[in-house]
C-alpha positions as CSV (number, residue, x, y, z in Angstrom):
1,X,191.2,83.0,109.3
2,X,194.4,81.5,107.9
3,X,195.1,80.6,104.3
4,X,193.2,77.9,104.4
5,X,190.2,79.3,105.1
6,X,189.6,77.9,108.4
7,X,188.9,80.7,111.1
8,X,191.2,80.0,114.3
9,X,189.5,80.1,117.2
10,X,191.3,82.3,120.2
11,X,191.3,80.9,123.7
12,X,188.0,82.2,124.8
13,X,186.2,80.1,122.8
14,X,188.1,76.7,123.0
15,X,188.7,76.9,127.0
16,X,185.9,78.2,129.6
17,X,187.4,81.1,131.7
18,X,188.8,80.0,135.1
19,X,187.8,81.4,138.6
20,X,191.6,81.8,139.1
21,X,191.6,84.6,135.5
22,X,188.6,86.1,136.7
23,X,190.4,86.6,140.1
24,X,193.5,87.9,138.9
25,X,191.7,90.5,136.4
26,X,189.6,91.8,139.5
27,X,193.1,91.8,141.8
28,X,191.7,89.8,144.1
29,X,192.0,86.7,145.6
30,X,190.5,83.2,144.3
31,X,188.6,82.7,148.0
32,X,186.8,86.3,147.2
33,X,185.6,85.5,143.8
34,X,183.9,82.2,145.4
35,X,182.4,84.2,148.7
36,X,181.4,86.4,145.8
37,X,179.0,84.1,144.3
38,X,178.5,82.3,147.6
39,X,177.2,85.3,150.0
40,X,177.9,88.7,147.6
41,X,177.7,91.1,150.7
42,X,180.4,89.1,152.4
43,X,182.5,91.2,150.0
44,X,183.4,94.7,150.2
45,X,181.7,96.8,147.5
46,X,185.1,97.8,145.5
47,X,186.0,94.1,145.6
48,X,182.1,93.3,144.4
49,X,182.0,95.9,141.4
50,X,185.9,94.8,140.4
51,X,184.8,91.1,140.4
52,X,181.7,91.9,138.8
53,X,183.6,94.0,135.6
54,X,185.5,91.3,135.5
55,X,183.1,88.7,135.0
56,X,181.4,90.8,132.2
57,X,184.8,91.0,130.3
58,X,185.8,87.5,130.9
59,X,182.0,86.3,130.1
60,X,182.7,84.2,133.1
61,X,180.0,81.9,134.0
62,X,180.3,80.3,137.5
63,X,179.8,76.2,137.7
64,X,178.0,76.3,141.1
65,X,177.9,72.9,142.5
66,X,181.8,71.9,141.4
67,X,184.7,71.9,143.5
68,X,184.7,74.4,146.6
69,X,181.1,75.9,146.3
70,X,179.8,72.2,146.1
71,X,180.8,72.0,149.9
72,X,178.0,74.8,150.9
73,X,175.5,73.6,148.3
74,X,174.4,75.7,145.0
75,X,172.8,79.0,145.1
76,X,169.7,77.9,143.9
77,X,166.2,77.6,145.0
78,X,164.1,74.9,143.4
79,X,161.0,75.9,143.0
80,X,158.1,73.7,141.6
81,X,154.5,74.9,140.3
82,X,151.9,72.8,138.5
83,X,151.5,75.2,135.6
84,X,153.7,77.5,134.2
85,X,150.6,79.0,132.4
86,X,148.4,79.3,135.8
87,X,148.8,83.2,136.5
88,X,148.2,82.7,140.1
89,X,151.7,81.0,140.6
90,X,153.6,84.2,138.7
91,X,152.8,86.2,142.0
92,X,154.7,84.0,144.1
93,X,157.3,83.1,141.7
94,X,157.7,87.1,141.2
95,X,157.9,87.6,145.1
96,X,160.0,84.9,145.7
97,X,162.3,85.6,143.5
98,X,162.5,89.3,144.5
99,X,163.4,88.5,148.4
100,X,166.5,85.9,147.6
101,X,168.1,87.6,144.7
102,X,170.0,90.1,146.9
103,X,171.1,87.1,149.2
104,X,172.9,86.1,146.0
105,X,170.3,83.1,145.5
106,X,168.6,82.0,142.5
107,X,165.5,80.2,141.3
108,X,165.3,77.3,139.2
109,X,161.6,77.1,137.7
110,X,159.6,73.9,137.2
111,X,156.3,72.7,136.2
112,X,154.5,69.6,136.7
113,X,151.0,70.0,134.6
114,X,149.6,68.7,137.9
115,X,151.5,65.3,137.3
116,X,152.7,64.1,140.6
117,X,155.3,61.2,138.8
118,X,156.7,64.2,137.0
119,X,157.1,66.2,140.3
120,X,159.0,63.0,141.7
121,X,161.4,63.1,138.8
122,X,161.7,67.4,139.1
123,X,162.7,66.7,142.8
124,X,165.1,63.7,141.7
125,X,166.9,65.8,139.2
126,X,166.4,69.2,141.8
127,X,168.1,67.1,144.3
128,X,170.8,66.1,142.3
129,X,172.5,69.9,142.2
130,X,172.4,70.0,145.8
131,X,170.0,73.3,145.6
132,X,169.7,75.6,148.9
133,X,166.1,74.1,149.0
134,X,163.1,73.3,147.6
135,X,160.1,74.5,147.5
136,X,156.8,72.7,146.2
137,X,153.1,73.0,145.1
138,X,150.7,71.7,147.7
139,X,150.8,68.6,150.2
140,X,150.3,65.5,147.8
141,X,153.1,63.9,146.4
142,X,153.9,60.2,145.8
143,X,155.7,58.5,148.3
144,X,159.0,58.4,146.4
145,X,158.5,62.3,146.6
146,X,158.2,62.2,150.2
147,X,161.3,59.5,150.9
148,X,163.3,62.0,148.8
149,X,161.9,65.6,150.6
150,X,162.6,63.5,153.6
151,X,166.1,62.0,152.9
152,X,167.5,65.9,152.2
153,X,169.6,67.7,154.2
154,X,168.0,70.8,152.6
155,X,165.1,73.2,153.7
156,X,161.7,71.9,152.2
157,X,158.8,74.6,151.7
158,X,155.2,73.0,151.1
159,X,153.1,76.3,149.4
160,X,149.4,77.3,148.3
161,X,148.0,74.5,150.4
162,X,147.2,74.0,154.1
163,X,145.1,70.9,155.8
164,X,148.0,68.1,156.9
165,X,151.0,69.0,158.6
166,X,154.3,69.8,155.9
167,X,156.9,67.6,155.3
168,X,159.0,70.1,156.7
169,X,157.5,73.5,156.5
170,X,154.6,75.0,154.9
171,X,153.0,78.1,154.1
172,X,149.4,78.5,152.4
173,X,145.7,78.9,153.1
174,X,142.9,77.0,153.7
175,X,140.9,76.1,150.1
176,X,137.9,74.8,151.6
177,X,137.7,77.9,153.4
178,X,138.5,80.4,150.3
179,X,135.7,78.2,148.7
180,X,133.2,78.2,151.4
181,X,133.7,82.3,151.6
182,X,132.4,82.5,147.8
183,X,129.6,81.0,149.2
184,X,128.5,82.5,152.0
185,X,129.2,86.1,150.4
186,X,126.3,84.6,147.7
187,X,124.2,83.5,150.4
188,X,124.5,86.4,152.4
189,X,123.0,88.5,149.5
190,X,120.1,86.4,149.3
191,X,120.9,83.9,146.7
192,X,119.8,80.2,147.0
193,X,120.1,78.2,143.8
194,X,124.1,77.9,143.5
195,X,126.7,76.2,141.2
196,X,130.5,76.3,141.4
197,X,132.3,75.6,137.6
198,X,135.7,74.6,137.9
199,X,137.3,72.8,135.2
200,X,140.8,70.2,135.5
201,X,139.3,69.8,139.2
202,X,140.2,65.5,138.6
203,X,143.7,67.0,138.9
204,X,143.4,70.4,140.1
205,X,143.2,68.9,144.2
206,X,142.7,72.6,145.7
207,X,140.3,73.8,142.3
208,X,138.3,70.7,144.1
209,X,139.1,71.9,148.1
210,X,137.5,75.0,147.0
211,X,134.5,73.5,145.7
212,X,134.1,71.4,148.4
213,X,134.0,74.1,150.7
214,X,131.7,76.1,148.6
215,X,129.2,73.1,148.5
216,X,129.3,72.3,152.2
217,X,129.0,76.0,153.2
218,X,126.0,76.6,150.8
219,X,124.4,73.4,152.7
220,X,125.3,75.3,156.0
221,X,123.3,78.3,154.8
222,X,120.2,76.2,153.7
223,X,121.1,76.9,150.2
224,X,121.5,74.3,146.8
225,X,124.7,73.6,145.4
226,X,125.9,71.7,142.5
227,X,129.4,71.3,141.3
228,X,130.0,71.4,137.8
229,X,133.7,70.4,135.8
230,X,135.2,70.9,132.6
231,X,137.9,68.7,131.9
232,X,140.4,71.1,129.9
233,X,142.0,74.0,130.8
234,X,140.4,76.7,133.0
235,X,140.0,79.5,131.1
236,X,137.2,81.6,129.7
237,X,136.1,79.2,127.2
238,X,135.3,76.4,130.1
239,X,133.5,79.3,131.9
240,X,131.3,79.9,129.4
241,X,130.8,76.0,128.6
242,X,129.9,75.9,132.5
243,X,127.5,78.3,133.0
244,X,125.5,77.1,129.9
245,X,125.3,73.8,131.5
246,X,124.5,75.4,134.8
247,X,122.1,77.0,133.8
248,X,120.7,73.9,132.0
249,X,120.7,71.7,135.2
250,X,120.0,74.2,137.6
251,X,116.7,75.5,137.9
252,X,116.3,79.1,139.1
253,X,120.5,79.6,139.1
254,X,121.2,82.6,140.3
255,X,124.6,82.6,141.7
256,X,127.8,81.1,140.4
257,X,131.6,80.6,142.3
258,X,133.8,80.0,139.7
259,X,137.6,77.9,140.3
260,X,139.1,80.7,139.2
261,X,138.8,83.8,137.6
262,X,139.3,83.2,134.0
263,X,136.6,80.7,134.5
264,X,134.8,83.6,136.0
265,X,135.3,85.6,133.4
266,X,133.8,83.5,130.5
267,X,131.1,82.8,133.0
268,X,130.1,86.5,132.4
269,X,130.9,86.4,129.0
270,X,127.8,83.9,128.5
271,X,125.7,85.4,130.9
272,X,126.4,88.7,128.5
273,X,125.5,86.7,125.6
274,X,122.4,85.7,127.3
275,X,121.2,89.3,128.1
276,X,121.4,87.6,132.0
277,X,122.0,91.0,133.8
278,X,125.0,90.8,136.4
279,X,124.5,90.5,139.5
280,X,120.5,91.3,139.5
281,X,119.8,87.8,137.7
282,X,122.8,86.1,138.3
283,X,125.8,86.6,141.0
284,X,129.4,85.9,140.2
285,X,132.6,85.2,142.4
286,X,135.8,84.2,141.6
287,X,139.0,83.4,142.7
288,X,142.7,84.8,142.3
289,X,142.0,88.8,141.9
290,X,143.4,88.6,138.7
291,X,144.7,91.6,137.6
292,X,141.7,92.2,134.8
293,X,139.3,91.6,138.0
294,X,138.7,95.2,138.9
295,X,138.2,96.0,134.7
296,X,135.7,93.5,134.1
297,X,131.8,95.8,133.3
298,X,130.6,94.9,136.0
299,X,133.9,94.2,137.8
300,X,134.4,90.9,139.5
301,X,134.0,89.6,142.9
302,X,136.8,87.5,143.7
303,X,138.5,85.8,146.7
304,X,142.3,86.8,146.8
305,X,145.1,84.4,147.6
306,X,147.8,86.8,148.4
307,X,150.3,84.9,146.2
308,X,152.8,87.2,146.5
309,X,152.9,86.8,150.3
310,X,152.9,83.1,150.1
311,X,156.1,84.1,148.3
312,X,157.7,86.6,150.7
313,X,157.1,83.8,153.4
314,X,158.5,81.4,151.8
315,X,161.6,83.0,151.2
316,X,161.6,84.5,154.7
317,X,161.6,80.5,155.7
318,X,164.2,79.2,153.5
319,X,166.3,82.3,154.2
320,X,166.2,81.7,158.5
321,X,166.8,77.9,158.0
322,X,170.0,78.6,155.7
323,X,171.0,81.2,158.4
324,X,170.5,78.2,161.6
325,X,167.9,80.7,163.3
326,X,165.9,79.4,165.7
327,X,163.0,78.7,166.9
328,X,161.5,78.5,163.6
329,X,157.8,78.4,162.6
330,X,157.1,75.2,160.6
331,X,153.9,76.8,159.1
332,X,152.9,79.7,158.3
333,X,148.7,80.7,156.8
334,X,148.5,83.8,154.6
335,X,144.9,83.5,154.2
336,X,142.9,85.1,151.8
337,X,140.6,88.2,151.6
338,X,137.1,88.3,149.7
339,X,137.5,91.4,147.1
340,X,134.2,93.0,147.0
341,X,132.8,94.6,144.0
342,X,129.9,94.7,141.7
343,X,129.3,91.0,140.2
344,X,128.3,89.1,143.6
C-alpha cells in the first residue's frame, strides 16, 4: 500500500502466468509443459512432479483450447444427464470420471431437466470448446441435436438407452426389458392385480419404456396392469401419492413396480401407514438399487442398471476412438440384473 492508500497490486494478480514462466520454473521446455496437460504420461515422472510444483506456485491455470493445444482439441469430455438430482446418473458420472482422469481428461457436467431444446444448446456451447467428445442421455434429441452430433469430428457416446441404432456409438440397456423383468418377478410369485407408479414419465422417455414393458409383460403372463403418473418429481412423496391412488383404482392390488426406487420407497412408506404388510399383502419392485435399497424393513426388490458400467464403457469407447483403434464396437448393452430381496 503506498501513501495514498491504494494497495499495489504485484504481477501475479494484474497478468495471468504464462506457459513459457511455468516452463522455465519447472526447467523444462515450453513443448513439455503442453504434452503435460495434453497426454501427462508422455512425460517422464521428474519432469511431471517439477511441472506439477510449479504449477502450484505459479497458480498456473492452463487455457485448454487456445493456441497449440487447440490443434488436438481440449481435454475435456462433455458429458450430458437430464438431472443433476437423479442419483442414478452419479454412478456413471463417478465411473466415468474415474477411468479418464489418469489419461489427463476431464469432464464437463450438464444437465438438461429432460428439456431436449436445452440439450441442443448444451451440445452447441459443448461444441464450441472443441471437447474430446461428448457423451449424452438417451437416443432422442431434436434434429438440430442430431445435425450437430453428426457435423463433429469428435467421438459421440449415446448412454442409459438402447432400441435405435446411436448416432455414433451407444452403450445402455433395454428399458422395456428392465420394466417387463419387474413384472414377471411379480407374476412369477403369484401376483395378478398390478400397477406401475412412475411420476415425470411425459418427460421421463425410459421412466415410460419401463412401464411399457412392465404392462405388456403382465399381459403376457395373463395378469392386469395399470400405469399410473405423478407429474412432479419422483421421489418418495409421489410414491406414496401413487400407491394411494392405486390402491383406489385397482381392485385387489397386490403388487406394485415402481419408476424408481425413491418412488419405491414412499410406495412402502404408505403401505406402512396403511398397516398393508410387505410383501404378504402387497409386493414391491423398484428400479436403480439405490444404495438405501438393501436398508429399507423389509429391504427392497429392485432391478439394477449397473450405472457405473455404463460409465466404464463409455470411457473405454471414447478412450479407443481418441487412440484410432480399430475395429470398434459401435454399441455396447450392460444390461441389468433383478436384486432379490424381501419386498417382491
Amino acid at each position: 500500500m503506498d501513501e495514498t492508500g491504494t494497495v499495489r497490486r504485484g504481477r501475479r494478480k494484474m497478468q495471468a502466468v504464462t506457459m513459457a514462466e511455468v516452463a522455465a520454473t519447472a526447467g523444462v521446455s515450453a513443448s513439455t509443459v503442453s504434452l503435460y496437460f495434453r497426454r501427462p504420461k508422455g512425460v517422464s515422472p521428474l519432469a511431471r512432479e517439477a511441472i506439477a510444483r510449479a504449477v502450484a506456485d505459479l497458480g498456473y491455470v492452463p487455457n485448454l483450447v487456445a493456441g497449440g493445444l487447440a490443434a488436438a482439441g481440449s481435454r475435456v469430455v462433455s458429458l450430458i444427464v437430464p438431472s443433476v438430482r437423479n442419483a442414478f446418473f452419479a454412478e456413471t458420472v463417478a465411473a466415468l470420471e474415474s477411468a479418464l482422469a489418469p489419461q489427463g481428461l476431464q469432464v464437463l457436467l450438464g444437465h438438461t431437466e429432460y428439456d431436449l431444446a436445452r440439450e441442443e444448446a448444451l451440445v452447441r456451447a459443448a461444441l464450441s470448446w472443441a471437447p474430446a467428445a461428448i457423451v449424452l442421455t438417451g437416443l432422442a434429441h431434436t434434429q438440430g441435436t442430431r445435425a450437430l452430433l453428426k457435423g463433429a469430428r469428435v467421438p459421440v457416446v449415446e448412454i442409459w438407452e438402447r432400441g435405435a441404432p446411436p448416432i455414433d456409438m451407444g452403450v445402455g440397456f433395454s428399458h422395456p426389458e428392465a420394466g417387463a423383468a419387474a413384472a414377471r418377478r411379480l407374476t412369477g410369485r403369484g401376483r395378478r392385480r398390478l400397477a406401475f407408479v412412475g411420476a415425470r414419465m411425459q418427460e421421463d422417455r425410459r421412466a415410460a419404456q419401463r412401464a411399457e414393458g412392465f404392462a405388456a409383460a403382465a399381459r403376457a403372463e395373463g395378469a392386469d396392469a395399470a400405469i399410473l403418473n405423478h407429474p412432479g418429481p419422483a421421489d418418495p412423496q409421489a410414491g406414496a401419492l401413487l400407491l394411494d391412488r392405486a390402491l383406489r383404482e385397482v381392485a385387489g392390488l397386490d403388487g406394485v413396480g415402481a419408476s424408481n426406487d425413491l418412488v419405491a420407497l414412499g410406495a412402502l412408506f404408505e403401505a406402512q401407514r396403511r398397516d398393508l404388510a410387505v410383501p404378504e399383502r402387497l409386493a414391491l419392485v423398484g428400479f436403480g438399487d439405490l444404495p438405501f435399497a438393501a436398508a429399507c424393513v423389509p429391504p427392497l426388490t429392485t432391478i439394477r442398471p449397473s450405472g457405473d458400467l455404463v460409465g466404464r464403457e463409455t470411457a473405454r469407447l471414447v478412450l479407443a476412438r481418441m487412440r484410432g483403434d480399430a475395429p470398434l464396437e459401435r454399441e455396447v448393452d450392460t444390461g441389468h440384473v433383478l436384486v432379490e430381496r424381501i419386498s417382491g
